[in-house]
VMD Tcl script that draws the C-alpha trace (Angstrom):
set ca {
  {4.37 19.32 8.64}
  {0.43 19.41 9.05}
  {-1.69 16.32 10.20}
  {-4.38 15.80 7.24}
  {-7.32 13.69 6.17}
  {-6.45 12.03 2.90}
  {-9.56 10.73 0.37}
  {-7.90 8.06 -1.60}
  {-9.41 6.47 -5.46}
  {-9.46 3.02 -5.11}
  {-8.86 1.22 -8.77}
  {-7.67 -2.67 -9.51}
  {-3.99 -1.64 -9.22}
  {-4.50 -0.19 -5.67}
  {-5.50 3.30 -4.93}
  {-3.55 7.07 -4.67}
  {-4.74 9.95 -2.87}
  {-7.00 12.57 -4.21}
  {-7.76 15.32 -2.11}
  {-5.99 16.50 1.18}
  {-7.92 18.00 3.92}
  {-5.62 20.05 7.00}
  {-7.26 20.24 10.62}
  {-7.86 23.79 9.74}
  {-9.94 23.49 7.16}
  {-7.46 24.03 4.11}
  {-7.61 21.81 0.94}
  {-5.68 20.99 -1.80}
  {-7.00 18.73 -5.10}
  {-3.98 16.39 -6.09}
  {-3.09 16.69 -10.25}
  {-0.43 14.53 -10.32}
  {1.01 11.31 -8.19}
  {4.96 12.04 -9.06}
  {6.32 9.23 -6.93}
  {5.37 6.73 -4.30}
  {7.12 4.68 -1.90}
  {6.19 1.86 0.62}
  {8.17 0.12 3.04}
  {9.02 -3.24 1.36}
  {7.81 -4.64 4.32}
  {5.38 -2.58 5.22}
  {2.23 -5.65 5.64}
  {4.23 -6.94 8.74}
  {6.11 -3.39 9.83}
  {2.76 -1.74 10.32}
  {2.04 -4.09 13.11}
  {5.40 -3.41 15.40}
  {4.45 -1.82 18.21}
  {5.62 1.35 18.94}
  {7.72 1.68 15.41}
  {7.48 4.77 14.19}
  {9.99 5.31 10.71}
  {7.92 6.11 7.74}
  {5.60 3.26 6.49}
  {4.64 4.72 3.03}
  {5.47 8.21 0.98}
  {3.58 10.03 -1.74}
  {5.53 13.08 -3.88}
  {1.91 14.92 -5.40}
  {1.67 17.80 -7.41}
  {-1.97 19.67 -5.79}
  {-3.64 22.73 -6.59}
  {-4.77 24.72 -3.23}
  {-3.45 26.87 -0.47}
  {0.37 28.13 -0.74}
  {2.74 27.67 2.07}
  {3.89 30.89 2.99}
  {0.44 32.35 1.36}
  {-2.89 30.38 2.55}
  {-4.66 33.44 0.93}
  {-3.66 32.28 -2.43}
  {-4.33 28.94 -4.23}
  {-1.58 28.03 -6.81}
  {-0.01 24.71 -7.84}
  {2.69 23.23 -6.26}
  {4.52 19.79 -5.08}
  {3.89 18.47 -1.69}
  {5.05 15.31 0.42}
  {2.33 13.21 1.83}
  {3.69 10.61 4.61}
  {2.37 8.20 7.23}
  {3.74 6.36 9.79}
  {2.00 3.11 10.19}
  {-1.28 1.14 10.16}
  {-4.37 3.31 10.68}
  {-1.87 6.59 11.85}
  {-2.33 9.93 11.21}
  {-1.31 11.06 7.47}
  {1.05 14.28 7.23}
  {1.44 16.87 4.91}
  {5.01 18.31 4.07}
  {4.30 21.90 2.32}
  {7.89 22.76 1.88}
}
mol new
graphics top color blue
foreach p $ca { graphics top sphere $p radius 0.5 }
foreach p [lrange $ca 0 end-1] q [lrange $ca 1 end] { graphics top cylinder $p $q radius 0.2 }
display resetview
């Protein structure tokens, strides 16, 4: 996993991420939102203190770096997960 920067599209229904951004300077465009979850609770979970299970999940299909091949950009699906209110977002490759 790779701590990102995540640019989310805001719209009426809520928002889902568009582009991913690693530390490194790698970036992958998202086509497709395949799933998302939330914690059901997640309003009142963000705030525990020192909680640190998943708050909220996103299963994207992106075009940009491969894994094993940073060289080459290619499309492929990806898990994008944070951990609570205003945390870091991280990006699962495999």
């Amino acid at each position: 996993m790779r701590r990102v920067t995540v640019t989310f599209e805001h719209t009426e229904g809520g928002g889902y991420p568009t582009r991913i951004e690693g530390e490194d300077g790698l970036v992958w465009r998202v086509e497709a939102v395949v799933g998302c979850w939330r914690h059901p609770d997640l309003g009142r979970y963000r705030f525990i203190p020192g909680h640190r299970a998943e708050a909220e999940r996103w299963h994207l299909t992106v075009i940009g770096p491969l894994p094993c091949r940073p060289s080459f950009i290619g499309e492929h699906e990806v898990v994008l997960r944070t951990f609570g209110e205003h945390m870091s977002w991280y990006l699962d490759l495999s």
